[in-house]
C-alpha positions in Angstrom: 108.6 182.7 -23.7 110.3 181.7 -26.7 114.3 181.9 -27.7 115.2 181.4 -31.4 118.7 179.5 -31.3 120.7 179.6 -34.5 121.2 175.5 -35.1 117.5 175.9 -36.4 115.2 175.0 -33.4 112.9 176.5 -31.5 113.5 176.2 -27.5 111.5 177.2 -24.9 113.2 178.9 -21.5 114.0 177.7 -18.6 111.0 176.6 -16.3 109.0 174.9 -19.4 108.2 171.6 -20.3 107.1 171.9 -23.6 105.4 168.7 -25.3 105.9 170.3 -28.3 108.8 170.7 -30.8 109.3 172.6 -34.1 111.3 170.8 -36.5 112.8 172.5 -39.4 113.9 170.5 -43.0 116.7 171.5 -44.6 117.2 171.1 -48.2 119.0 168.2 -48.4 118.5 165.4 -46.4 114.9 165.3 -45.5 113.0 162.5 -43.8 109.6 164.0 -45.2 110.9 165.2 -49.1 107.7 165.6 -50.4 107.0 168.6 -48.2 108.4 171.7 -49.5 112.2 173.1 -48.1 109.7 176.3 -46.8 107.9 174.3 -44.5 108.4 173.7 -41.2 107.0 170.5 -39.4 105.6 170.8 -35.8 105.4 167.7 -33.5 103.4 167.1 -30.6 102.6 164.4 -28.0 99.3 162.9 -27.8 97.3 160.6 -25.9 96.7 157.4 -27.7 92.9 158.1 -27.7 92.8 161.3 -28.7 93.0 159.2 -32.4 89.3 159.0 -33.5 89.1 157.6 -36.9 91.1 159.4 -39.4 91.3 162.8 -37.4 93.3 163.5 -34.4 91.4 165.9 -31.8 94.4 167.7 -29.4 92.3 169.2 -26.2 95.2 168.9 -24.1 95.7 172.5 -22.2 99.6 172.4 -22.4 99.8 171.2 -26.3 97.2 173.8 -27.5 98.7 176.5 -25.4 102.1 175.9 -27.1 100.3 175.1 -31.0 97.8 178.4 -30.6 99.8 180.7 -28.1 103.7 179.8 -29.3 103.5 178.3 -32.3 100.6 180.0 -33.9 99.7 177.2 -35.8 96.8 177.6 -38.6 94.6 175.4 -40.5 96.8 173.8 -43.1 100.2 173.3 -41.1 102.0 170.3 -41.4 101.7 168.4 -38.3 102.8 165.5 -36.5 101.7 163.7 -33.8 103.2 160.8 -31.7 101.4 158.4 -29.2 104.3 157.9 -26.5 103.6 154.0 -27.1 105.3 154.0 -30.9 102.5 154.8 -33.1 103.1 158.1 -35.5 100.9 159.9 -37.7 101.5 162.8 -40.3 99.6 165.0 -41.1 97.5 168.9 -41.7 95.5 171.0 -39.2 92.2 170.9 -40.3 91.0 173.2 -37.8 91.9 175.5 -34.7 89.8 176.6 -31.7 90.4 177.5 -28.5 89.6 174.1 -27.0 91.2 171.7 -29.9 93.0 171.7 -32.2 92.5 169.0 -35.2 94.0 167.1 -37.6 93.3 164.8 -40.4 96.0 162.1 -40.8 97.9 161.6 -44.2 99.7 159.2 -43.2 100.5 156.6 -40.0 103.1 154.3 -38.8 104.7 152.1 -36.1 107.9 152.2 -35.3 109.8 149.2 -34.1 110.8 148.3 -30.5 114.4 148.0 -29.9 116.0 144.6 -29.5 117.1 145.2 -26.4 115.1 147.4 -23.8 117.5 149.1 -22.0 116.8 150.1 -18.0 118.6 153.1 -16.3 118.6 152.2 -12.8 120.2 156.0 -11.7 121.3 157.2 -7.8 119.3 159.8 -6.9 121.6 163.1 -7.5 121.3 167.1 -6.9 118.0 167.4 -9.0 119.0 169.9 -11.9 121.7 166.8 -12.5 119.2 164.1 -12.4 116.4 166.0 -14.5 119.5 166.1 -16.9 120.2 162.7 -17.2 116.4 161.7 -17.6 116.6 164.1 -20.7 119.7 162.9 -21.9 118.4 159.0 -21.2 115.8 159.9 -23.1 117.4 160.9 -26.2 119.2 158.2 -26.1 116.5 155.2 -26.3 115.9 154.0 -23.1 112.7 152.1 -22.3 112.7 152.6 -18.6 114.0 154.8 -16.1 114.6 153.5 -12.4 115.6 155.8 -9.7 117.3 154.5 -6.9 117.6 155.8 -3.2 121.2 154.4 -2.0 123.3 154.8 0.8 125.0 157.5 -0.4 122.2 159.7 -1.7 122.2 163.1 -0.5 120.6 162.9 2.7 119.2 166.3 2.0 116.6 164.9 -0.4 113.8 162.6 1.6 112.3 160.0 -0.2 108.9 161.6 0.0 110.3 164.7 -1.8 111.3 162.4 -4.3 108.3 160.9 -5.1 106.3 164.3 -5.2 109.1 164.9 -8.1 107.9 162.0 -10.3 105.3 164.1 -12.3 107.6 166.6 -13.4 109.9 163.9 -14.3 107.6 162.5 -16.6 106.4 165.6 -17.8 110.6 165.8 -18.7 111.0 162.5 -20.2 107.8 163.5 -22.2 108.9 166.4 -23.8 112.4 165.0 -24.5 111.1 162.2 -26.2 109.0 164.8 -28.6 112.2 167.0 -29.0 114.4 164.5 -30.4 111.9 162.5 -32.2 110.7 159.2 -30.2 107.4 158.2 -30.3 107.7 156.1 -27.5 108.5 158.0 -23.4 110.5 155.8 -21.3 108.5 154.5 -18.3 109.9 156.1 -15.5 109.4 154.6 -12.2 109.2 156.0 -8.5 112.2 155.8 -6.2 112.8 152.6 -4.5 116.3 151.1 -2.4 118.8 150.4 -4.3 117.8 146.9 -2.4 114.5 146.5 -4.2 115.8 147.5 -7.2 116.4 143.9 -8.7 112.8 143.0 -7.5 111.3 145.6 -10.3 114.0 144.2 -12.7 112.5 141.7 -15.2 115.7 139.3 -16.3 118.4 140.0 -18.5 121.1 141.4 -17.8 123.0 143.7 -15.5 126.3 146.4 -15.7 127.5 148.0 -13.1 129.9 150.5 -13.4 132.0 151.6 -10.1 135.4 151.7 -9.1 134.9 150.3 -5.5 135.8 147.2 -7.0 137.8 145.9 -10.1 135.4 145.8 -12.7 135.6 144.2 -16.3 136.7 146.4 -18.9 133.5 147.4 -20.4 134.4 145.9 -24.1 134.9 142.7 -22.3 131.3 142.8 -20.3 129.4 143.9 -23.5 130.6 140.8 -25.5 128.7 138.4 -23.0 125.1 140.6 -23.4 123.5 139.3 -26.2 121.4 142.4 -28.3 118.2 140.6 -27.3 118.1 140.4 -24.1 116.6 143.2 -21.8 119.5 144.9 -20.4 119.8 147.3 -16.9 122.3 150.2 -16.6 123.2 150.9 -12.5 124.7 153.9 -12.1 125.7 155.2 -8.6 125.9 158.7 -6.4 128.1 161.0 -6.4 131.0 158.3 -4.1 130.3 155.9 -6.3 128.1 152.8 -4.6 128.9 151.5 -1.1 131.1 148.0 -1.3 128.1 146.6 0.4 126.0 147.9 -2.2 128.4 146.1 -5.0 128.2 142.6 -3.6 124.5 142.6 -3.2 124.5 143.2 -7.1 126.9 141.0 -8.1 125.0 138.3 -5.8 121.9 139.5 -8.1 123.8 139.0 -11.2 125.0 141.9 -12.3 128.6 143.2 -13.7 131.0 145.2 -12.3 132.8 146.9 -15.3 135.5 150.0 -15.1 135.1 153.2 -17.2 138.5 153.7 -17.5 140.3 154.9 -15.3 138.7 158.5 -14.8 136.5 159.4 -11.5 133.4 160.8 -13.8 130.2 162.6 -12.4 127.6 160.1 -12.3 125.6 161.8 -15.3 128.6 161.5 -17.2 128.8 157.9 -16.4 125.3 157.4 -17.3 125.0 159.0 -20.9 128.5 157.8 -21.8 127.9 154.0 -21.4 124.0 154.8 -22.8 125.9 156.0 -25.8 128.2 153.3 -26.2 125.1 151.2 -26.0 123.7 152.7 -28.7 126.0 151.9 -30.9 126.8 148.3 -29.7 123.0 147.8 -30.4 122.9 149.2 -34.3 120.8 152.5 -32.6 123.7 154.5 -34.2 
């Protein structure tokens, strides 16, 4: 099922996981001006080797269920089609069966990797909140997506139950990535302890925000991270993280900074220093 919504876009309900997105031109201020105002551009996410030559074949059940069955795409439609590893292509359905869908490709590109890779390390939370912020992360350009089991994780949710989730994460950082236009998807990891967590990490540098301890003010901590250096994100449970848990990551390297001094949900914390990042880094 299909809602209309009146910014422009076409959502799917609730329950979907579209890898699909319709993108509608308007008039002014095009990224694609030689198409005409009346047409409407369709993305989709591919597999890198579904690329043979100059044509594109799309087998993939989900993508031609939502081209064919939602979309109703025909032969000649503008299409485009990202790789999830930053290659692009542009393009026209060429044809339209009920296994693939095809197109030949006008034109291709690849886009370039950000200077500085960012890592959201997040606390496990309730899952509708934590599916959030992977689609949120998402949209705002992170590379890599750590969940973290700490001591305050709701005890409710086993690790194992976790881990089953992973898929459909994915399949969520996917489709975000389509929606707002990346052609890269953010890796996203399975669960580990918050005490493994600097094992997976790979240098750089580390923020923490909490208020368990007095942190830097974040202005202050974002002047010592230089814009090319991989950079990690910790964000903690609802409680914030354990004082235990504080010290082992300031032992590890990381900063403590303060978001002011409101006690925010830890998906707010999460997109509002991702955003802040985005800026500090020229993403915005």
């Amino acid at each position: 099922m299909v809602k209309e919504r009146s910014d422009n876009r076409t959502v799917e309900a609730r329950g979907s996981i579209p890898l699909c997105s319709t993108i509608f031109f308007p008039r002014l201020n095009r990224p694609y001006p030689e198409l005409s105002s009346a047409i409407t551009m369709q993305r989709v996410l591919i597999a890198p080797q579904a690329v043979r030559g100059q044509e594109i074949a799309i087998a993939d059940p989900g993508a031609l269920h939502h081209l064919r069955r939602v979309l109703r795409v025909r032969p000649g439609d503008a299409l485009e089609c990202v790789d999830g590893t930053g290659r692009r292509y542009r393009g026209h359905i060429t044809r339209c069966d009920a296994g693939e869908v095809t197109m030949a490709i006008d034109a291709s590109s690849v886009d370039v990797a950000p200077r500085m890779p960012i890592t959201l390390a997040q606390a496990m939370i309730r899952p509708e909140r934590f599916e959030w912020v992977i689609e949120k992360s998402t949209e705002l350009g992170v590379a890599r997506i750590l969940p973290m089991i700490t001591s305050r994780t709701v005890r409710g949710d086993l690790v194992s139950r976790h881990r089953a989730r992973v898929e459909r994460w994915r399949r969520i950082a996917a489709a975000a990535a389509v929606q707002c236009g990346r052609s890269t998807v953010p890796a996203l990891e399975e669960p580990c302890a918050f005490a493994e967590v600097f094992e997976r990490l790979r240098g750089g540098r580390a923020l923490l925000p909490t208020l368990a301890v007095q942190g830097r003010p974040l202005i202050e901590a974002m002047e010592m991270v230089a814009q090319d250096t991989a950079l990690t994100v910790l964000i903690g449970p609802e409680g914030d993280f354990t004082m235990d848990e504080v010290q082992l990551a300031q032992r590890q390297g990381a900063c403590a900074v303060r978001l002011g001094d409101a006690t925010l949900r830890s998906e707010t914390a999460a997109v509002a220093l991702l955003a802040i990042l985005q800026c500090r880094t020229g993403g915005w």
